[in-house]
Structure formats: C-alpha cells, structure tokens
N, CA, C and O of each residue as an XYZ file, in Angstrom:
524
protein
N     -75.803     11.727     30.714
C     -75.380     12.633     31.774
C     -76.049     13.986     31.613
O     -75.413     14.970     31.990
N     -77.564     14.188     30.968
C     -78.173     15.223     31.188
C     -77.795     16.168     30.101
O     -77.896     15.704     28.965
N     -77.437     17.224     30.197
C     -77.230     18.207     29.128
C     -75.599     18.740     28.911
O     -75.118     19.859     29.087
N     -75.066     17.665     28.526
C     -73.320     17.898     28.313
C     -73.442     18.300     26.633
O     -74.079     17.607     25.840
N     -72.770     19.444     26.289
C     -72.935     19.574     24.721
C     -71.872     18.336     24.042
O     -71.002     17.556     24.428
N     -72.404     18.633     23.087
C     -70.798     17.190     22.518
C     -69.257     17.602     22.502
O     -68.377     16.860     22.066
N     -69.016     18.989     23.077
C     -67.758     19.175     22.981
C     -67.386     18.852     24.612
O     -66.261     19.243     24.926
N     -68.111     18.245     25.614
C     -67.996     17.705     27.075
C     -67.909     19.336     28.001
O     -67.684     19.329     29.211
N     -68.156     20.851     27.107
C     -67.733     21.251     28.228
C     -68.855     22.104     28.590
O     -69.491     22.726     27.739
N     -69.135     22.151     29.945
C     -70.695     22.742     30.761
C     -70.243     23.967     30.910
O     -69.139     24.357     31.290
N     -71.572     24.783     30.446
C     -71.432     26.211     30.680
C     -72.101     26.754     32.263
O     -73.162     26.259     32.644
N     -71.421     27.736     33.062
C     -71.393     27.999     33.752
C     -72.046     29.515     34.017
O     -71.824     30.157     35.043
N     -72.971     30.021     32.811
C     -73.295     31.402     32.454
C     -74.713     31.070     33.745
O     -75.429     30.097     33.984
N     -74.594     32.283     34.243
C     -75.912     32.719     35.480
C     -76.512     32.851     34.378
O     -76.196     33.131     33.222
N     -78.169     32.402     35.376
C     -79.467     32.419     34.388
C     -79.740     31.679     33.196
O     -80.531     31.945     32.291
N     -78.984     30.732     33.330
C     -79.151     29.901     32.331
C     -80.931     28.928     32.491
O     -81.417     28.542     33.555
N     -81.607     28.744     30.968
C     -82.602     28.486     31.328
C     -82.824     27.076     31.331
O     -82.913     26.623     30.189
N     -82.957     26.119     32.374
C     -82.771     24.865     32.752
C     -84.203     24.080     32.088
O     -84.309     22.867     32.267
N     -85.079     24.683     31.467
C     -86.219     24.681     30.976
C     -87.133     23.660     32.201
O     -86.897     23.670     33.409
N     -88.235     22.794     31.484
C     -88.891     22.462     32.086
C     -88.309     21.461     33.191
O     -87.219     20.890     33.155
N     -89.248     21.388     34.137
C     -88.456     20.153     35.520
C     -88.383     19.468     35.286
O     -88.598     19.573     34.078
N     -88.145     18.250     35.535
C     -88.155     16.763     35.504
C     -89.545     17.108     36.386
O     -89.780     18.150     36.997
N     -90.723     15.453     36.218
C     -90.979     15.319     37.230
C     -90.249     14.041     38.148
O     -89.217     13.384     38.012
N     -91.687     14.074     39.436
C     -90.641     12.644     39.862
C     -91.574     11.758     39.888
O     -92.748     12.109     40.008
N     -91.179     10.328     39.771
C     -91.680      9.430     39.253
C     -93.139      9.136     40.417
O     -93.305      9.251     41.631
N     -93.912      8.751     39.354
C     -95.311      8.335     41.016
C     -94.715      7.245     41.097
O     -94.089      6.434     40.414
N     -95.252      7.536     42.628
C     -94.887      5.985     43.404
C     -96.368      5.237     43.860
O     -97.512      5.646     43.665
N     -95.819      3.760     44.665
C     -97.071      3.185     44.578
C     -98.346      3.258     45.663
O     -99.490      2.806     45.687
N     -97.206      4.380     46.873
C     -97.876      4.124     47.735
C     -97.776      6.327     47.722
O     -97.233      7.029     46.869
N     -98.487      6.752     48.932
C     -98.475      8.184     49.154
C     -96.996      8.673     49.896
O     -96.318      7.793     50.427
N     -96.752      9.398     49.908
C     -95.783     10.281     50.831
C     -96.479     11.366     51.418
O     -97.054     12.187     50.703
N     -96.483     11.459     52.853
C     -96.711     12.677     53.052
C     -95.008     12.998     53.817
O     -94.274     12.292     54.509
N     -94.836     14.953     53.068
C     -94.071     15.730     52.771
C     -93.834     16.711     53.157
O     -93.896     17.666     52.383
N     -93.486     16.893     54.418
C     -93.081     18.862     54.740
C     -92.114     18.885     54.121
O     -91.169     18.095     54.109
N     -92.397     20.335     53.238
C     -91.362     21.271     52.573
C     -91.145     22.724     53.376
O     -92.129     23.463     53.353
N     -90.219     23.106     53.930
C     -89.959     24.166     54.926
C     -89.704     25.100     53.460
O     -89.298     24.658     52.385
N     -89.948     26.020     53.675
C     -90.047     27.341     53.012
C     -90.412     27.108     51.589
O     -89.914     27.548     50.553
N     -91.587     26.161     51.844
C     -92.080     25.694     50.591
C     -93.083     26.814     49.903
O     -93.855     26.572     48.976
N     -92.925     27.967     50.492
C     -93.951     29.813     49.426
C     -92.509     30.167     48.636
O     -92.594     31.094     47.830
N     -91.151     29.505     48.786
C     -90.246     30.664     48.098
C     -89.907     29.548     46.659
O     -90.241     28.377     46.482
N     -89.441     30.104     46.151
C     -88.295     29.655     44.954
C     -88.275     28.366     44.660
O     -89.089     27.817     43.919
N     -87.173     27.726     45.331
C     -87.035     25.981     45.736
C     -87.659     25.571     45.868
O     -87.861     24.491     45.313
N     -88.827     26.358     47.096
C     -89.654     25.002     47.697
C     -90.964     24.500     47.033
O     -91.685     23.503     46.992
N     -90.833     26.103     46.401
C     -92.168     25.677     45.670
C     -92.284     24.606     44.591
O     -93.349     24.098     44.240
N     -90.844     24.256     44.006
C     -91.305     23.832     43.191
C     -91.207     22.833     42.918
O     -91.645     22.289     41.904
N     -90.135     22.033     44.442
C     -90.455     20.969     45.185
C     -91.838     20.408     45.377
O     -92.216     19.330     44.920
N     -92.698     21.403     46.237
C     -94.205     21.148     46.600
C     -94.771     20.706     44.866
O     -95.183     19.557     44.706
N     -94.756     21.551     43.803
C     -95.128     21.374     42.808
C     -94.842     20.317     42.681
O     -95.865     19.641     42.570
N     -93.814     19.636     42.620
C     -93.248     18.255     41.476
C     -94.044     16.824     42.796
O     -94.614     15.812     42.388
N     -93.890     17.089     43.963
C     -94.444     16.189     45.094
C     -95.900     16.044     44.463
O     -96.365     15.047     43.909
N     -96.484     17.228     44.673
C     -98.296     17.526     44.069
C     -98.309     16.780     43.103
O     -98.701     15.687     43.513
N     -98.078     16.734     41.907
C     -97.900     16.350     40.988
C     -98.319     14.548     40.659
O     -99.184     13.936     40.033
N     -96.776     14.128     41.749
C     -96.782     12.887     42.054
C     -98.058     11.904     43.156
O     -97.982     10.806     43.707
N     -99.222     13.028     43.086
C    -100.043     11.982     43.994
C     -99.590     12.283     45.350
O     -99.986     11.389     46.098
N     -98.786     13.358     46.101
C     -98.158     12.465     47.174
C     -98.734     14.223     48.128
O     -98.516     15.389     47.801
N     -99.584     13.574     49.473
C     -99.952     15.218     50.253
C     -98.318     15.640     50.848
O     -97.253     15.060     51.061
N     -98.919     17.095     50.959
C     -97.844     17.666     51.126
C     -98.003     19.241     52.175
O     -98.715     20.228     51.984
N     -97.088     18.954     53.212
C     -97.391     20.669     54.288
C     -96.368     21.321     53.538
O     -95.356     20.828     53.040
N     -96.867     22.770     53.525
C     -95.557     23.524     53.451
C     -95.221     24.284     54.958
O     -96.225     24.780     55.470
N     -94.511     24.372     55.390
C     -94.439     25.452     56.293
C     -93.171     26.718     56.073
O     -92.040     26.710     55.587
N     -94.010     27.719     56.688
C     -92.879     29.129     55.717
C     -94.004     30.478     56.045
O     -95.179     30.692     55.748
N     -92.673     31.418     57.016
C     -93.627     31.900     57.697
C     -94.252     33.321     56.800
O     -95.021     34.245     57.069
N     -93.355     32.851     55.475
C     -94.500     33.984     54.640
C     -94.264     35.245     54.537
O     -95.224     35.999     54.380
N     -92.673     35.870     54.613
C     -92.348     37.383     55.088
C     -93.107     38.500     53.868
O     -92.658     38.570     52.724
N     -93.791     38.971     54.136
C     -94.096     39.982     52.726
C     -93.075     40.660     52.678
O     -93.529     41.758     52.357
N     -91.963     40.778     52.778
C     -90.709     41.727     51.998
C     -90.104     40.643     51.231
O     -89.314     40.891     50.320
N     -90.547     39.053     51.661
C     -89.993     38.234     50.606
C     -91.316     37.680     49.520
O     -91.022     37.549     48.332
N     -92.691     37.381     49.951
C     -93.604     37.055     49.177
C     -94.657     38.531     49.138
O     -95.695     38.769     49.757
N     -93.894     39.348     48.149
C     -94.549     40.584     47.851
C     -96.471     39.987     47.671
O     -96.971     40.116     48.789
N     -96.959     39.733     47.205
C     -98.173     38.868     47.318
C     -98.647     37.713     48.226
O     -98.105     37.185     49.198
N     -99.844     37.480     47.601
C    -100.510     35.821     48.283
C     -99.662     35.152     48.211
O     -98.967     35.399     47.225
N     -99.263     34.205     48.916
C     -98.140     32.990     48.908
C     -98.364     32.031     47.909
O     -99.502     31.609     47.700
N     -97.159     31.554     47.120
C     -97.434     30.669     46.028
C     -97.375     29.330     46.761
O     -96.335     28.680     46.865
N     -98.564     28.956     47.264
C     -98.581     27.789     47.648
C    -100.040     27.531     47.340
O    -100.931     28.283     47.735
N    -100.330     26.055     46.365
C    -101.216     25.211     45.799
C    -102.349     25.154     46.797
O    -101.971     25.576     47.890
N    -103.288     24.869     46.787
C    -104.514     24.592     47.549
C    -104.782     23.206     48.065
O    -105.310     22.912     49.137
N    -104.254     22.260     46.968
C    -103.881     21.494     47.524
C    -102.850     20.735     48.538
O    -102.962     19.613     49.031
N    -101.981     21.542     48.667
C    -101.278     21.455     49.830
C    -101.607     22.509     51.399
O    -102.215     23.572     51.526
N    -101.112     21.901     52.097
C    -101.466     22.325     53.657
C    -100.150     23.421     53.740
O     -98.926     23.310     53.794
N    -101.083     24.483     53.718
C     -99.990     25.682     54.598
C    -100.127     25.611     55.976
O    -101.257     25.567     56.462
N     -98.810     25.587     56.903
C     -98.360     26.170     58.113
C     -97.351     27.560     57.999
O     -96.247     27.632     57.458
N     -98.167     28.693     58.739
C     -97.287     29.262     58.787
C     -97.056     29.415     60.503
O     -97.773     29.589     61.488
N     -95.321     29.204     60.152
C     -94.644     28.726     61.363
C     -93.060     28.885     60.941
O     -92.700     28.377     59.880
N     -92.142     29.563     61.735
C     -90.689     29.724     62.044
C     -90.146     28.311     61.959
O     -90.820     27.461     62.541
N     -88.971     27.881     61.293
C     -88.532     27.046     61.386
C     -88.069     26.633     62.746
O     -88.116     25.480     63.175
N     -87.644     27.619     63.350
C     -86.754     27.797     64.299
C     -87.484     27.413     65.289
O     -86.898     26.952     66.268
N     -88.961     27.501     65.295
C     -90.150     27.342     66.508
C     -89.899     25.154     65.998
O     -90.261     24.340     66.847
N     -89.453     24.775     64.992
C     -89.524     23.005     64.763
C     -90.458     22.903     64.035
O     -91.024     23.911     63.613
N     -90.972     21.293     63.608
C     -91.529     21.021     62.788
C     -93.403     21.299     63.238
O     -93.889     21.266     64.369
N     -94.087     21.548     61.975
C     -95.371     21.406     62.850
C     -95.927     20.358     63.397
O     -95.015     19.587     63.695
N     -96.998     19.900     63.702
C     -97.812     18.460     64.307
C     -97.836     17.800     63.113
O     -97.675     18.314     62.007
N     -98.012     16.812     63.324
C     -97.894     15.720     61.956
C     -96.995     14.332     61.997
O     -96.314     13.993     62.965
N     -97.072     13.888     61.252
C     -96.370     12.394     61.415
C     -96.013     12.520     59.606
O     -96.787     12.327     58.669
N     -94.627     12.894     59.588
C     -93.882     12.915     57.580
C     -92.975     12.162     57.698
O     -92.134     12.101     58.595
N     -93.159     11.289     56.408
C     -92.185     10.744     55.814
C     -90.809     10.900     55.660
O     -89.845     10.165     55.873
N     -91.004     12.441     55.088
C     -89.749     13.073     54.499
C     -89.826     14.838     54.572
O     -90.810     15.519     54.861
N     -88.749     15.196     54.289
C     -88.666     16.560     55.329
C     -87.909     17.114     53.971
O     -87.016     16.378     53.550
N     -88.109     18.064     53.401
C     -87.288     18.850     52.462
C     -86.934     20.198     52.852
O     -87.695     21.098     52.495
N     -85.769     20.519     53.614
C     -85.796     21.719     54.504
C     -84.998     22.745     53.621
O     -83.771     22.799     53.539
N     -85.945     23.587     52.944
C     -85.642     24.619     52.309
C     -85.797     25.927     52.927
O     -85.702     26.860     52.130
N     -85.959     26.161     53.851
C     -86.196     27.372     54.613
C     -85.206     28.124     55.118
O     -84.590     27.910     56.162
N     -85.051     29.088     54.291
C     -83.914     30.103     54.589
C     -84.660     31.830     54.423
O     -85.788     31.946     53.942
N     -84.106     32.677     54.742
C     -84.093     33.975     54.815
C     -83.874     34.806     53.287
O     -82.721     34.800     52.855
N     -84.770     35.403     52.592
C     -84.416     36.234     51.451
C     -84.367     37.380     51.896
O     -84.626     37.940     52.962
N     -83.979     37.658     50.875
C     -84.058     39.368     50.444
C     -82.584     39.882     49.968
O     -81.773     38.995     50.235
N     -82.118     40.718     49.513
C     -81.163     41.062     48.790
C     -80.761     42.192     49.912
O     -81.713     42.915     50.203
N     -79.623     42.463     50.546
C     -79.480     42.789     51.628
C     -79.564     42.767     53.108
O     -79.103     43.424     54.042
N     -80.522     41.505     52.902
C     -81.029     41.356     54.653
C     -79.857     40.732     55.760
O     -79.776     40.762     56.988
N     -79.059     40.193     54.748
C     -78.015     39.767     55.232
C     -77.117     40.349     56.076
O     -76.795     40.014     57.216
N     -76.828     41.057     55.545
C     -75.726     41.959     56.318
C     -76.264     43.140     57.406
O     -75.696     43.868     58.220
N     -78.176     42.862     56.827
C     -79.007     44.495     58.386
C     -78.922     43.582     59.239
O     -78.812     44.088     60.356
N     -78.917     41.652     59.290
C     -79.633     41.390     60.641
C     -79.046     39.773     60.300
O     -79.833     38.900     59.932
N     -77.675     39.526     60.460
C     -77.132     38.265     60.200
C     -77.196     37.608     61.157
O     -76.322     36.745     61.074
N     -77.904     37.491     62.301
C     -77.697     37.110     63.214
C     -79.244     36.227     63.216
O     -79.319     35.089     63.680
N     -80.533     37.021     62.570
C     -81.653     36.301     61.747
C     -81.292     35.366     60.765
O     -81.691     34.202     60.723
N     -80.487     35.935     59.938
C     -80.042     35.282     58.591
C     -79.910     33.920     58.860
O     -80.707     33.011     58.626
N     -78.420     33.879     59.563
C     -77.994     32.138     59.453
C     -78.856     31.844     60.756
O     -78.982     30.622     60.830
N     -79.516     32.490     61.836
C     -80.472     31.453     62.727
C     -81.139     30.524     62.097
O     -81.073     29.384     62.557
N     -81.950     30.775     60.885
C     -83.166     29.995     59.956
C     -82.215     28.899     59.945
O     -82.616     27.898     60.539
N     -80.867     28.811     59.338
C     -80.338     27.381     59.057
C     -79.756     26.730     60.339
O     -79.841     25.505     60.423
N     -79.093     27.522     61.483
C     -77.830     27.306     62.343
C     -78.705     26.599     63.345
O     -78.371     25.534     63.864
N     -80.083     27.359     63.657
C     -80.776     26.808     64.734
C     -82.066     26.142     64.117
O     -82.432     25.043     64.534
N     -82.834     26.882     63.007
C     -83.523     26.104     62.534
C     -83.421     24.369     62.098
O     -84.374     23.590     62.069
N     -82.539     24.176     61.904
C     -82.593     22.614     61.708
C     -82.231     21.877     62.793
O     -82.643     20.717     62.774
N     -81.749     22.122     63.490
C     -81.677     21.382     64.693
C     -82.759     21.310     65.508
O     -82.878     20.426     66.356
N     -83.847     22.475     65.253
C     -85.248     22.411     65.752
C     -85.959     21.560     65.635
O     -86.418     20.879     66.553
N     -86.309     21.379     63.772
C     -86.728     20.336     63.064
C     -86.501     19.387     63.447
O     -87.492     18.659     63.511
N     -84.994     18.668     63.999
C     -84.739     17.245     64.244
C     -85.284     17.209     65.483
O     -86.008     16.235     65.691
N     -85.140     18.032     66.423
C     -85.721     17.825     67.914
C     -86.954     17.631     68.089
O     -87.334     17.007     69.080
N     -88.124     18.289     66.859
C     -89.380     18.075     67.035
C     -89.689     16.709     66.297
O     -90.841     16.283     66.370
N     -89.219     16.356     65.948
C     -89.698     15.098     65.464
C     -89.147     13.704     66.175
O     -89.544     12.609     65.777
C-alpha cells in the first residue's frame, strides 16, 4: 500500500517530499494525449511520465506569464497549443484527455472569480462538446 510507516499511521505534514514519480508502464501500442494545462505543475509532469512512455502528446495551456514567469515548461517533444480551455479541445483525434487546466496564482481568486472557476465550470464542458 505504498508508503504506510509500520506504525499504519500516514502523515499529513504539507510539503512532504513524495520523491521520485512512478513511471507508467510502456504500452504496446502509442497513445496520443492532450494534457490541458500541461506548462503548469500537474500537467507537466503528466506530459513528462506520457513522454517517457513512448506515447505523443499535445499540451494545450494558454501560458499566462503571471503564472509561467518564463519559457513554458513544455518538452519539445510534445506539441504545444496555446489555446483557452474554455475556447474546447484543439483539432486532433486523442485517445485520452487529462484535463488539468485551471487558473493560478495566489490571489487571483478572489480579483476575478468569475475567470477562476470559468477554466473548470465552463471549460470542461467545452472539451466534451468539441470532441
């Protein structure tokens, strides 16, 4: 069951360091993979562990520089779209859809909540409609 100490009880301390990923297993055939806000946190490292596995992969993520202070951490080998969730999925024909695309920033929440939960409230229902 992963990392239970022997006394059964899981610590719950923020920042705990989960160390290296798992990867995921190759498979026999390809996947191709949109990862929605595959430049932030999550997605990236989703896109990473997919890459990894042999399998192409879009990210789409429209890239805010108040959230990707730099170049976007997205691989070369994967296909950037930058594109609003909320605008749906890009052109393409995917397998599988890993919809990580949400709104950062530490405060943005509460200047413009009405942006905030759109990315999830309307954004995914976009996604399903475009496909």
């Amino acid at each position: 069951m992963g990392d239970v100490p022997p006394d059964g009880k899981l610590s719950h301390r923020a920042g705990r360091n989960l160390g290296k990923p798992k990867t995921l297993p190759a498979r026999s055939s390809v996947v191709d993979a949109l990862v929605t806000g595959g430049a932030g946190f999550i997605g990236g490292r989703i896109v990473a562990q997919l890459l990894a596995a042999g399998h192409d992969v879009t990210v789409q993520d429209v890239v805010d520089p108040r959230v990707h202070a730099s170049a976007p951490r997205v691989p070369e080998r994967a296909r950037l779209v930058r594109r609003d969730v909320r605008e749906g999925a890009p052109p393409g024909q995917f397998d599988v859809v890993f919809h990580e695309a949400a709104m950062g920033g530490v405060g943005r929440g509460a200047a413009d909540a009405e942006a905030f939960l759109g990315v999830k409230v309307r954004g995914t229902p976009a996604l399903c409609r475009s496909r």
